[in-house]
C-alpha positions as a Markdown table, in Angstrom:
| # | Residue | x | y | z |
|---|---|---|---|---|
| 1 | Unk | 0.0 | 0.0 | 0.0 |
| 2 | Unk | 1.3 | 3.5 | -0.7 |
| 3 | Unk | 2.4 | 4.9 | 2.2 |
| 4 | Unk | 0.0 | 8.0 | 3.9 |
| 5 | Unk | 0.6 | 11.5 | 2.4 |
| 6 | Unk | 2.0 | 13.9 | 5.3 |
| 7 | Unk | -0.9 | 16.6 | 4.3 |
| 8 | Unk | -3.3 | 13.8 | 4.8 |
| 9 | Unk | -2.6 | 12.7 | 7.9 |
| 10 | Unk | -2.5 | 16.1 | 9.6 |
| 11 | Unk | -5.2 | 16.4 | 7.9 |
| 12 | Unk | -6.7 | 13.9 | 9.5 |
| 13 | Unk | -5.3 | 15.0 | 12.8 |
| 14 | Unk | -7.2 | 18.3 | 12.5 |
| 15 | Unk | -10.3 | 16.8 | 11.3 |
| 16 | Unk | -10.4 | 14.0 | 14.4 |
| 17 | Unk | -12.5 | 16.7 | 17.0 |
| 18 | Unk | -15.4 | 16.4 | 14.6 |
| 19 | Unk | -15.3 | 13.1 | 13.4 |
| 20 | Unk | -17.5 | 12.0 | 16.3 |
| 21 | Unk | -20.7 | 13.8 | 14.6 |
| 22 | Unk | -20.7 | 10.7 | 12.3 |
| 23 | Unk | -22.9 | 9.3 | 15.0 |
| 24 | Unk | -25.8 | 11.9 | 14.7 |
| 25 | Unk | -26.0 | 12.1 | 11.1 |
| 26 | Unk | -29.0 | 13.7 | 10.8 |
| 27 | Unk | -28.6 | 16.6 | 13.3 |
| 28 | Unk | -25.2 | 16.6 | 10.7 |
| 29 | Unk | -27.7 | 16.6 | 7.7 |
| 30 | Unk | -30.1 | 19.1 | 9.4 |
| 31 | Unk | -27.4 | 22.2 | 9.9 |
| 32 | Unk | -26.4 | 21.5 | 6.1 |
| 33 | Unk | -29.9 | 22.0 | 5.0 |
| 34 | Unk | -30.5 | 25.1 | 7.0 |
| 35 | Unk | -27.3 | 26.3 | 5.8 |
| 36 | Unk | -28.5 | 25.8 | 1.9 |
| 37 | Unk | -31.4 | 27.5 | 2.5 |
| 38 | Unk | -33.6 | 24.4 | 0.9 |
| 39 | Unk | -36.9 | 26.0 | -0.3 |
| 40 | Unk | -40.2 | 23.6 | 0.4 |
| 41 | Unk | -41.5 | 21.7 | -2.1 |
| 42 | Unk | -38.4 | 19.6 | -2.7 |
| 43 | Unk | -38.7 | 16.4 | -0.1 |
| 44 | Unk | -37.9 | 13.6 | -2.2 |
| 45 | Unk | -34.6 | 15.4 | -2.9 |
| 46 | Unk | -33.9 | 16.3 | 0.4 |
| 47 | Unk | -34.9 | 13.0 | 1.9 |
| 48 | Unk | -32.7 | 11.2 | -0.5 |
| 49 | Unk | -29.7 | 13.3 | 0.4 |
| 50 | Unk | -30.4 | 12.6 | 3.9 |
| 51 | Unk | -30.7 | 8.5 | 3.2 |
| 52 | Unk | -26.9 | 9.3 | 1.5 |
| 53 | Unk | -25.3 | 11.0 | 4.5 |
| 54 | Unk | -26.8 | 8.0 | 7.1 |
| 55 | Unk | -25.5 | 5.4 | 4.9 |
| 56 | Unk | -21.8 | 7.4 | 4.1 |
| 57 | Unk | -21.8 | 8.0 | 7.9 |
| 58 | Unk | -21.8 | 4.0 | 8.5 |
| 59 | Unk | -19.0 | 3.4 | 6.1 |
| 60 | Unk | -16.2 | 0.9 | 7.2 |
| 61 | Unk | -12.9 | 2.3 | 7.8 |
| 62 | Unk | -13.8 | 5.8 | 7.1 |
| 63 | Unk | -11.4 | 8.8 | 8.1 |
| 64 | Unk | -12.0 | 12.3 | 9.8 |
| 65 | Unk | -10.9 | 13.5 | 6.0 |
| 66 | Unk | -13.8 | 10.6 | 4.4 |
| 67 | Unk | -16.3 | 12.5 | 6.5 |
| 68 | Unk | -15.9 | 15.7 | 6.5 |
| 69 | Unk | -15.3 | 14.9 | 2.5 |
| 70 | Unk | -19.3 | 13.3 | 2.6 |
| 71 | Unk | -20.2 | 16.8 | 4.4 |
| 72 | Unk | -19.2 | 18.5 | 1.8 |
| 73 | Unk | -20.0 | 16.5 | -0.9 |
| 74 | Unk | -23.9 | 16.7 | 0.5 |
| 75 | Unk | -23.8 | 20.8 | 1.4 |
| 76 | Unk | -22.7 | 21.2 | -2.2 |
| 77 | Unk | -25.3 | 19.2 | -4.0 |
| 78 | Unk | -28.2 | 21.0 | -1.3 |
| 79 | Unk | -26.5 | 24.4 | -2.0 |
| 80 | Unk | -26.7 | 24.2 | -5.7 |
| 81 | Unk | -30.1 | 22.6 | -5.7 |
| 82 | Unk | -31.5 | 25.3 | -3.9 |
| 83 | Unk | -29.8 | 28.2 | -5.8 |
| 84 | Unk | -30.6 | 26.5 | -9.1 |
| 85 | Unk | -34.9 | 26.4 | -8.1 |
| 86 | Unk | -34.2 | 29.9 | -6.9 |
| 87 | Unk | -32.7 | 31.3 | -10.6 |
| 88 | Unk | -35.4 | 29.3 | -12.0 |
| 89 | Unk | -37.8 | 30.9 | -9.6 |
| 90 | Unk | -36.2 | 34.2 | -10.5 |
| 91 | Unk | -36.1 | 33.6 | -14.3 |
| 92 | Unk | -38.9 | 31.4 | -15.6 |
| 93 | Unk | -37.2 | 31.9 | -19.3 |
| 94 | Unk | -34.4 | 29.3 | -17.9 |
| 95 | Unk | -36.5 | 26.4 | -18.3 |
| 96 | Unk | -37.4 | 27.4 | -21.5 |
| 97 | Unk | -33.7 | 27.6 | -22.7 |
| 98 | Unk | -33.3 | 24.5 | -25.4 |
| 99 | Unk | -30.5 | 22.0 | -25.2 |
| 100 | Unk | -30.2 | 21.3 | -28.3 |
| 101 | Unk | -28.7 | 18.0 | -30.0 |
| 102 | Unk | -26.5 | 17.5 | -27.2 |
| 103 | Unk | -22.9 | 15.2 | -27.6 |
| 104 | Unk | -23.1 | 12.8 | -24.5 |
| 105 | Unk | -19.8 | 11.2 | -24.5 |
| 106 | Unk | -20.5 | 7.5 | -22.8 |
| 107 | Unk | -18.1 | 4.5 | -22.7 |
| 108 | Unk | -16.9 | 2.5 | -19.5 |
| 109 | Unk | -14.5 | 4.6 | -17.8 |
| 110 | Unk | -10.9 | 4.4 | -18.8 |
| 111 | Unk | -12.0 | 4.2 | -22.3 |
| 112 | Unk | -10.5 | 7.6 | -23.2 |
| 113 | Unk | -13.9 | 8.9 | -22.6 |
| 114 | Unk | -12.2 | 12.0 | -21.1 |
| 115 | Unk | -9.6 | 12.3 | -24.3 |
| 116 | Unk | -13.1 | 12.1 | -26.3 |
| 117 | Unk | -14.4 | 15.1 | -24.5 |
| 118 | Unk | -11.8 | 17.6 | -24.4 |
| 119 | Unk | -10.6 | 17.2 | -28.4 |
| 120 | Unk | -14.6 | 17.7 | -28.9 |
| 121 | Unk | -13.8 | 20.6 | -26.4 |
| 122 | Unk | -12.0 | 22.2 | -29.1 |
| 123 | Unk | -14.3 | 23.6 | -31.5 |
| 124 | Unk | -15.8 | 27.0 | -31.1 |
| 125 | Unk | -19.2 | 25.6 | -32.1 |
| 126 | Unk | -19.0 | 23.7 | -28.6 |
| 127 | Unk | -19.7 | 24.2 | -25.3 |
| 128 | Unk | -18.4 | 22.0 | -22.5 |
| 129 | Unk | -19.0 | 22.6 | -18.8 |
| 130 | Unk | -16.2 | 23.5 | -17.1 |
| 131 | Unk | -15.1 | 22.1 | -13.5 |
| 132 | Unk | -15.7 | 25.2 | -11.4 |
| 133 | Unk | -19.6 | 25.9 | -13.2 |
| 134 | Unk | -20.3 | 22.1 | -12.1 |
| 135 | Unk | -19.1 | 22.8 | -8.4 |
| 136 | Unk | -21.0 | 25.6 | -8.3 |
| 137 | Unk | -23.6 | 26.2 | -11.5 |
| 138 | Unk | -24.9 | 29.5 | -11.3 |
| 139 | Unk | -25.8 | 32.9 | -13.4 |
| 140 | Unk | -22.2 | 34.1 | -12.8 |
| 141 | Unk | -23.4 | 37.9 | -13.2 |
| 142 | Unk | -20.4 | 39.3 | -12.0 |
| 143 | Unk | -16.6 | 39.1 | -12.3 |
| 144 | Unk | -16.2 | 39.1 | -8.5 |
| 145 | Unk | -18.5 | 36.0 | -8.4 |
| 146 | Unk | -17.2 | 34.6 | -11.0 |
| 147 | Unk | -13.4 | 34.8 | -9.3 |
| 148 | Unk | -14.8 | 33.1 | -6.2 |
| 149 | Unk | -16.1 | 30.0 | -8.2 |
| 150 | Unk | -13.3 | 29.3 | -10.0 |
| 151 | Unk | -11.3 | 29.8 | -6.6 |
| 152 | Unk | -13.5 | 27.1 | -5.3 |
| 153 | Unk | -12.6 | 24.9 | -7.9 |
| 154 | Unk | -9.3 | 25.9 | -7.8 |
| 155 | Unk | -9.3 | 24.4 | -3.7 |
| 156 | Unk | -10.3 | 21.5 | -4.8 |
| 157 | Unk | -8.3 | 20.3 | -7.5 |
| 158 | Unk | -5.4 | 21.5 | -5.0 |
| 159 | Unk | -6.9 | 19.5 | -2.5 |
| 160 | Unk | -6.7 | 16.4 | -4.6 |
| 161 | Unk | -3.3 | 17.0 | -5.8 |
| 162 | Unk | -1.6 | 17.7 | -2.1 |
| 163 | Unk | -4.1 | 14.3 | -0.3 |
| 164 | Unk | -3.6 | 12.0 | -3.5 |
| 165 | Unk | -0.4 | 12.8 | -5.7 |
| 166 | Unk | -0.8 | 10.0 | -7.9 |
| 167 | Unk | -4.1 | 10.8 | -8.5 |
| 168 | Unk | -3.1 | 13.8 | -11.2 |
| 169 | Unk | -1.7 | 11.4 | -13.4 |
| 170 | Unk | -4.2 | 8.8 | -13.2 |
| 171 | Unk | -6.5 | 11.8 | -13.9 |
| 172 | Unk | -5.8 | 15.3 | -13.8 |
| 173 | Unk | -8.4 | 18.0 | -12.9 |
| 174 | Unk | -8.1 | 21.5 | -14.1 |
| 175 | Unk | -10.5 | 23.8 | -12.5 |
| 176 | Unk | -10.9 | 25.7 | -15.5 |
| 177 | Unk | -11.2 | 22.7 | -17.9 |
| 178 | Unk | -13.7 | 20.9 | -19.7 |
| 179 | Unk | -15.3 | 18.4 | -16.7 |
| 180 | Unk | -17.5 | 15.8 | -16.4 |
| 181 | Unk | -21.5 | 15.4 | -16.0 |
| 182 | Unk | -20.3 | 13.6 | -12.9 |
| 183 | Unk | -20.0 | 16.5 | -10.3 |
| 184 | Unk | -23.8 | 18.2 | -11.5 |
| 185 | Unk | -25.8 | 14.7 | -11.4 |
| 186 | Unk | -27.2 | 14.5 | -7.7 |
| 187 | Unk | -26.6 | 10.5 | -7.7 |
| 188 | Unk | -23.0 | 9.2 | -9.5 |
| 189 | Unk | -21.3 | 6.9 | -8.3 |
| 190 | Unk | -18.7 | 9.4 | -6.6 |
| 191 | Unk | -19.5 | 8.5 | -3.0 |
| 192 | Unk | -18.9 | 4.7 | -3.8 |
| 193 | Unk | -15.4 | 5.3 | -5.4 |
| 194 | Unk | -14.5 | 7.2 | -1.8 |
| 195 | Unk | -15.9 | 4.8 | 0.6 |
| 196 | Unk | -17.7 | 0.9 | 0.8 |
| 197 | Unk | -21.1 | 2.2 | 1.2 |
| 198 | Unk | -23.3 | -1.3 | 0.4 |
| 199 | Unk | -26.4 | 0.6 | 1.9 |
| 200 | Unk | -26.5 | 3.2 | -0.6 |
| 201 | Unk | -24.9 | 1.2 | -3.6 |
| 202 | Unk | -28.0 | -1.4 | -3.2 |
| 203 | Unk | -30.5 | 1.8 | -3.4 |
| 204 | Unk | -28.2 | 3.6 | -6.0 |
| 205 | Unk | -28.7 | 0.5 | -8.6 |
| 206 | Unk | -32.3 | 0.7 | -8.2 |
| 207 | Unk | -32.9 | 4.4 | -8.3 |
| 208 | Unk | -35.0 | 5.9 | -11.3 |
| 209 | Unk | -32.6 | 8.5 | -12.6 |
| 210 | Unk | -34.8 | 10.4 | -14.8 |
| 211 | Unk | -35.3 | 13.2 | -11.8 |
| 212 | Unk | -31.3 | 13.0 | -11.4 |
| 213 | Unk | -31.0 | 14.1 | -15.5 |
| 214 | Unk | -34.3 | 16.4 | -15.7 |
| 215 | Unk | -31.7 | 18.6 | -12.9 |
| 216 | Unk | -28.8 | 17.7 | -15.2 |
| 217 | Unk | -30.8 | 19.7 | -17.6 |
| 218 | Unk | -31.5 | 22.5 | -15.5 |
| 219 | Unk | -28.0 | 22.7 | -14.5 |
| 220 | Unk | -26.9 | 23.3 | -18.6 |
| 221 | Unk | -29.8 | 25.7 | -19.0 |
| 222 | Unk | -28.5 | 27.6 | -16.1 |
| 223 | Unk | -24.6 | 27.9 | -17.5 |
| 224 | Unk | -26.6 | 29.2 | -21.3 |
| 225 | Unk | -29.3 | 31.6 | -19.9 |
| 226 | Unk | -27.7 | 34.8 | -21.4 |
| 227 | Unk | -24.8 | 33.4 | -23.2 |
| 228 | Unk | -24.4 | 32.7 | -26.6 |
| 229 | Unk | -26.1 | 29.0 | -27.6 |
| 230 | Unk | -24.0 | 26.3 | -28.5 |
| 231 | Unk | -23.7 | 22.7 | -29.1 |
| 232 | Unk | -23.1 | 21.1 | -25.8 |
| 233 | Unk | -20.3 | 18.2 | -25.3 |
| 234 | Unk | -21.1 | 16.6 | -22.6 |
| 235 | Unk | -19.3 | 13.4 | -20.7 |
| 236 | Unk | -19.2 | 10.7 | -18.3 |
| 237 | Unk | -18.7 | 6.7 | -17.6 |
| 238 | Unk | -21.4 | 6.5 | -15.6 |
| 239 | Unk | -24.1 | 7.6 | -18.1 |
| 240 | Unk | -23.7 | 4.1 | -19.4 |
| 241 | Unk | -26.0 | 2.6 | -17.0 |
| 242 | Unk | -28.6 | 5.3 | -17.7 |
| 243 | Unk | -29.0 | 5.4 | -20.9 |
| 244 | Unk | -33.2 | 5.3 | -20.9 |
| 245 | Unk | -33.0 | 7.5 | -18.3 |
| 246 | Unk | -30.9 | 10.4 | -20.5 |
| 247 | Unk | -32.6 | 10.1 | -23.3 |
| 248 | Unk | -35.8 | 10.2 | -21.8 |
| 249 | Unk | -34.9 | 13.9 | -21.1 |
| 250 | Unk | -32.6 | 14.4 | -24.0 |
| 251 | Unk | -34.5 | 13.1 | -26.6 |
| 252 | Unk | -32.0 | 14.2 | -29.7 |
| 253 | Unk | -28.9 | 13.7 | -28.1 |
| 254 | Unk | -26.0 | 11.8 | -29.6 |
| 255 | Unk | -23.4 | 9.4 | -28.2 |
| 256 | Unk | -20.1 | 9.4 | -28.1 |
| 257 | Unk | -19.3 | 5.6 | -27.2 |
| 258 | Unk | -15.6 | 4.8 | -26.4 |
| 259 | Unk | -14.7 | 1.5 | -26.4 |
| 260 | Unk | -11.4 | -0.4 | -25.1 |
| 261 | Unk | -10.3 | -4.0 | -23.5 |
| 262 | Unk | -12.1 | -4.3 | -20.1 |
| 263 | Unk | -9.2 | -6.2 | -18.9 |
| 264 | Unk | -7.6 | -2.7 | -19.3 |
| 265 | Unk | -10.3 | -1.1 | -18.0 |
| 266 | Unk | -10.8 | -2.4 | -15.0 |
| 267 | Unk | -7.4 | -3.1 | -13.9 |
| 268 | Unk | -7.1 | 0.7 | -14.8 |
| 269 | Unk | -9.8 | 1.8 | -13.0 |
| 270 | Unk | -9.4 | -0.5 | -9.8 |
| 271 | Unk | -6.4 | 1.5 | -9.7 |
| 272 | Unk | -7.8 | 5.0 | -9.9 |
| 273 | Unk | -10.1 | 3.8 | -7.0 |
| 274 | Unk | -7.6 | 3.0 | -5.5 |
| 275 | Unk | -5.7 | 6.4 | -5.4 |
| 276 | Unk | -8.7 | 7.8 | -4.0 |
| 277 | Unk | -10.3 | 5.9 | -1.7 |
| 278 | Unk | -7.0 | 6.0 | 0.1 |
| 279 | Unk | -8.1 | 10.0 | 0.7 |
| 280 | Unk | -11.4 | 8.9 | 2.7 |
| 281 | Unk | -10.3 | 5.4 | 3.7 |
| 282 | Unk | -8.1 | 3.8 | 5.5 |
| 283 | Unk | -7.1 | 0.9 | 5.0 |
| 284 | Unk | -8.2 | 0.5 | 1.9 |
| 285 | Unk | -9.7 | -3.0 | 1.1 |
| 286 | Unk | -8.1 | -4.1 | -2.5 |
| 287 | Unk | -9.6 | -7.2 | -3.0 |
| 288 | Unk | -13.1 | -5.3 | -1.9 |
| 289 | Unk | -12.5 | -2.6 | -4.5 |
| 290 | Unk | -11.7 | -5.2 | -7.8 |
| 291 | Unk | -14.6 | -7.2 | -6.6 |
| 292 | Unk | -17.3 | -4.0 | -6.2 |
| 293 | Unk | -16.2 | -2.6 | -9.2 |
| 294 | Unk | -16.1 | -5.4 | -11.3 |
| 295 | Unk | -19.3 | -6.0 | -10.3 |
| 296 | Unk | -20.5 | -2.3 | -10.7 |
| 297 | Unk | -19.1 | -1.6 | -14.3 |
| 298 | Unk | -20.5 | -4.6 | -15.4 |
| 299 | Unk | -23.8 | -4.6 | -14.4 |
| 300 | Unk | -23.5 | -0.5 | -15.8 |
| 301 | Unk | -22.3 | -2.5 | -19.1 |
| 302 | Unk | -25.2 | -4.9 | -19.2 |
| 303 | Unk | -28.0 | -2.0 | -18.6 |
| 304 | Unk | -26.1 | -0.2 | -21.8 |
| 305 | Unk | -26.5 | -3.1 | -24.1 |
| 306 | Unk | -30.0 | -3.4 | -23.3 |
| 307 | Unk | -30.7 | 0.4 | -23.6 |
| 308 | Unk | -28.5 | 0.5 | -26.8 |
| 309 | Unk | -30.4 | -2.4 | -28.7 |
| 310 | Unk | -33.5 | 0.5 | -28.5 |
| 311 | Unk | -31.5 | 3.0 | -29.9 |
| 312 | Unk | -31.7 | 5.0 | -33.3 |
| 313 | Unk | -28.3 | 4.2 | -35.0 |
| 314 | Unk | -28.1 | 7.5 | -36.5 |
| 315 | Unk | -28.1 | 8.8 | -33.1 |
| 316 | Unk | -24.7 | 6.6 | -31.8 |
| 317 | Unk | -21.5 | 6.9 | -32.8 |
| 318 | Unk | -18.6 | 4.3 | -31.6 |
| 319 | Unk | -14.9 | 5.3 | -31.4 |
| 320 | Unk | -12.2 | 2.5 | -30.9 |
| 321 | Unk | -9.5 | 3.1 | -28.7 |
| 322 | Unk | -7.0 | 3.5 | -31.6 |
| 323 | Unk | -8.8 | 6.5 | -33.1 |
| 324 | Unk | -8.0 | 8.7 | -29.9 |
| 325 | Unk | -5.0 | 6.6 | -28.6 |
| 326 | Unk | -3.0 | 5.6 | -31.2 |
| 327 | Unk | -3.6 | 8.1 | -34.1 |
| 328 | Unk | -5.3 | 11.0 | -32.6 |
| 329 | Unk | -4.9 | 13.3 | -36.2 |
| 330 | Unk | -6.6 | 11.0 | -38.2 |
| 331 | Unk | -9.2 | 9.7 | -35.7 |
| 332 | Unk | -9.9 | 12.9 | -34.3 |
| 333 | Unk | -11.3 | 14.7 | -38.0 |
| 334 | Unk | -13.1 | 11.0 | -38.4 |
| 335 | Unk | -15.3 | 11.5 | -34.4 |
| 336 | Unk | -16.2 | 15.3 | -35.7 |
| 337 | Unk | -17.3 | 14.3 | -39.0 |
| 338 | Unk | -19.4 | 11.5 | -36.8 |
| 339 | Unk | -21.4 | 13.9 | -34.8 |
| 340 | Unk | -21.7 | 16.2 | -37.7 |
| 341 | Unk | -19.3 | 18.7 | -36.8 |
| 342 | Unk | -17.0 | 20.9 | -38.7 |
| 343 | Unk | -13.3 | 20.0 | -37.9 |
| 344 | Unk | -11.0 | 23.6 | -39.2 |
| 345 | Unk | -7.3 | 23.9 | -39.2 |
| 346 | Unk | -7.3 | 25.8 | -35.7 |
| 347 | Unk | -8.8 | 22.8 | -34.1 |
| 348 | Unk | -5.9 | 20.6 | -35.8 |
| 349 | Unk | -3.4 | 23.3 | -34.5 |
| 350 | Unk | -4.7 | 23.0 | -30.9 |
| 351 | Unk | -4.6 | 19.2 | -31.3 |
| 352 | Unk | -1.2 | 18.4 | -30.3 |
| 353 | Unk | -1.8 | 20.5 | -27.1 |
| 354 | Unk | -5.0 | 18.4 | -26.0 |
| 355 | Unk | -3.7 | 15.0 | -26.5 |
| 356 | Unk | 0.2 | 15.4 | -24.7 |
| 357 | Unk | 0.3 | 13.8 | -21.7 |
| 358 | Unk | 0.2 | 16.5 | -18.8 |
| 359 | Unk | 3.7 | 18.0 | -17.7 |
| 360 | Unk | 5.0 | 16.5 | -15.0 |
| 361 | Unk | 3.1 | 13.8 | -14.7 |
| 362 | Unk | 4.4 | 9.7 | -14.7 |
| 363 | Unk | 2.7 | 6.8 | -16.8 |
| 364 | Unk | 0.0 | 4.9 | -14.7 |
| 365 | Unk | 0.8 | 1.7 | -14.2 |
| 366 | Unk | -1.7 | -1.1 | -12.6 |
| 367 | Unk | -1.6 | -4.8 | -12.2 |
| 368 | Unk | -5.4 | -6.7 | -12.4 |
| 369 | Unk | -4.5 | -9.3 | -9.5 |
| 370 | Unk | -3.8 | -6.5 | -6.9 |
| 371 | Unk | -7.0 | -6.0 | -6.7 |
| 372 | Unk | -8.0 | -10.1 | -6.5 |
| 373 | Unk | -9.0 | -10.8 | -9.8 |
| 374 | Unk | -8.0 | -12.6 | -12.9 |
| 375 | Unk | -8.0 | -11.8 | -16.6 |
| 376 | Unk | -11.1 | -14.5 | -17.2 |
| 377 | Unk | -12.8 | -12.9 | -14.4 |
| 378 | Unk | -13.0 | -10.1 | -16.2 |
| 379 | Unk | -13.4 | -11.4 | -19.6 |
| 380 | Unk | -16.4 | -13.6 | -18.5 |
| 381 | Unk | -18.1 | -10.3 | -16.9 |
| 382 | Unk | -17.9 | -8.4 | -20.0 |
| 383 | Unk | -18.5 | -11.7 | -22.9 |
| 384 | Unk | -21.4 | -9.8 | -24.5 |
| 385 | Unk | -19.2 | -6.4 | -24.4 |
| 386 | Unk | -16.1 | -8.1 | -26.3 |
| 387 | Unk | -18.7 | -9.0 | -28.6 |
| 388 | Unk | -19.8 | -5.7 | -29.2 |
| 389 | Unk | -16.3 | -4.7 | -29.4 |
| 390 | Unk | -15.1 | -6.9 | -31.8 |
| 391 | Unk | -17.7 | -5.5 | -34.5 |
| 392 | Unk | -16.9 | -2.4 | -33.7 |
| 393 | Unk | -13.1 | -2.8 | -34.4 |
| 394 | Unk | -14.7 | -5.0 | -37.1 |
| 395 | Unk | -16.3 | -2.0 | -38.9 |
């Protein structure tokens, strides 16, 4: 095991006075929904919220850091909630703001899913939510406000960095960079990559999403109300395993499917996990992480088969690893032309500077049986996948 990062154990240190309030979780929960100011009207999200905080608060081997993390992560999804019904409140028109043929870029993670976003990223024509409007979505009507959000995101990202240094080149964060769906849906799979939460991850797989992506949409028609319209580029894994549930509220969306080896994947992934659970967790349980996340991206795997054999194939688009991994300048023109974009010679000039690996930053390596499983393990989760695969490579 990698050995505790000196910022995160004072951390930890610091954090150990409150980490008894795990025990009253909801007197916890209450003070964060006073504090967000949560207008009436809004139980079932409120009451869901609450469910999440009892079950994070149970966790095994959970840290002063891994709960005041689950604090924060619930004040920030109640805080934007409540401003978001309060702009709406404010400004009827933002519900009426159209979000128009949307690019949802899907694929299990590890799939280059987040190389796919941020070359789409690159056009003009597109608009791609950036990490600090996700933290905290808003009007942004002024340049002081504007500063503070992106400071916020800024804190984070930093935060990350200094608690998990590998984490940066297993996936590095920019505050001001294009960002996943991930951090604006109220229910991802975030709080089950920072802690064993079986309570919640039972509920989670049987939730009805479609509320979760109706505020999705809000969220987007929030970050356009007053600015120029454009084609939104939109991304992450986890929108795999909710595919009826997105297109049920974006009806003329396309998708942006990544596919790659799910031996890679998941030994990939595992490892990512890995790097942060350790911030929340401690110890971290190896064999328990390879064998809830086989499981997890699996079963997310299975539900997108199903929901893709339903699909219009006009509106799906599939992008083998090679086209983004291997030859980026011929693959990239071929995923624009795809989604019916135009691809100009200043997106081919800011190419190069998309697709380099960040400075600084080491190769990730990972090793499948660390984390107690085997390559047919993997291969006999994911047979109908390799299927797909193959006739996508195929084609």
């Amino acid at each position: 095991m990698p050995s505790t990062p000196l910022p995160l154990a004072l951390a930890n240190l610091l954090l150990r006075p409150a980490f008894g309030s795990r025990r009253t979780p909801d007197q916890v929960f209450d003070r964060l929904l006073a504090d967000a100011g949560q207008a009436e009207g809004d139980e079932s999200f409120v009451d869901d919220f609450r469910f999440l905080l009892r079950c994070w608060a149970g966790a095994a081997n959970l840290t002063p850091v891994g709960w005041a993390s689950a604090r924060a992560h619930v004040r920030g999804q109640l805080a934007n909630r409540a401003r978001i019904r309060r702009l709406i409140a404010e400004h009827p028109a933002i519900e009426r703001e159209p979000i128009e043929r949307p690019v949802f870029v899907v694929g299990l993670p590890r799939t280059a899913t987040t190389l796919a976003h941020a070359v789409l990223s690159l056009s003009d024509e597109h608009r791609c939510p950036l990490l600090w409007e996700l933290l905290t979505p808003d009007l942004h009507t002024s340049p002081r406000q504007r500063r503070g959000a992106i400071a916020t995101g800024r804190r984070m990202v930093r935060g990350t960095n200094l608690f998990a240094p590998r984490f940066r080149d297993i996936h590095p964060m920019v505050a001001e960079g294009p960002e996943e769906c991930t951090f604006a849906l109220p229910h991802a799979q975030m709080p089950l990559s920072q802690a064993l939460i079986t309570q919640y991850a039972d509920w989670y797989y049987q939730r009805d999403f479609v509320p979760d992506y109706r505020h999705l949409k809000q969220v987007y028609q929030v970050l356009q109300y007053g600015r120029p319209r454009r084609r939104w580029v939109l991304k992450s894994p986890m929108h795999i395993q909710n595919l009826d549930a997105l297109l049920a509220v974006f009806p003329d969306a396309t998708l942006v499917w990544t596919h790659r080896d799910p031996v890679t994947v998941v030994a990939s992934f595992c490892s990512l996990i890995e790097h942060g659970m350790a911030v929340s967790t401690h110890p971290v349980d190896l064999h328990g992480i390879g064998a809830t996340w086989l499981d997890a991206l699996s079963r997310s795997m299975a539900r997108g088969l199903a929901a893709r054999a339903a699909l219009p194939r006009e509106s799906l688009v599939d992008v083998p690893y090679s086209w983004l991994g291997a030859d980026p300048a011929t693959g990239v023109p071929k995923l624009y032309a795809a989604v019916g974009a135009r691809w100009t010679d200043a997106d081919a000039a800011r190419l190069p500077g998309v697709v380099a690996r960040p400075r600084g930053s080491r190769p990730h390596r990972y090793d499948l049986s660390r984390y107690g499983l085997a390559r047919a393990d993997v291969e006999n989760a994911f047979a109908d996948y390799n299927a797909l695969r193959a006739e996508v490579d195929r084609a």
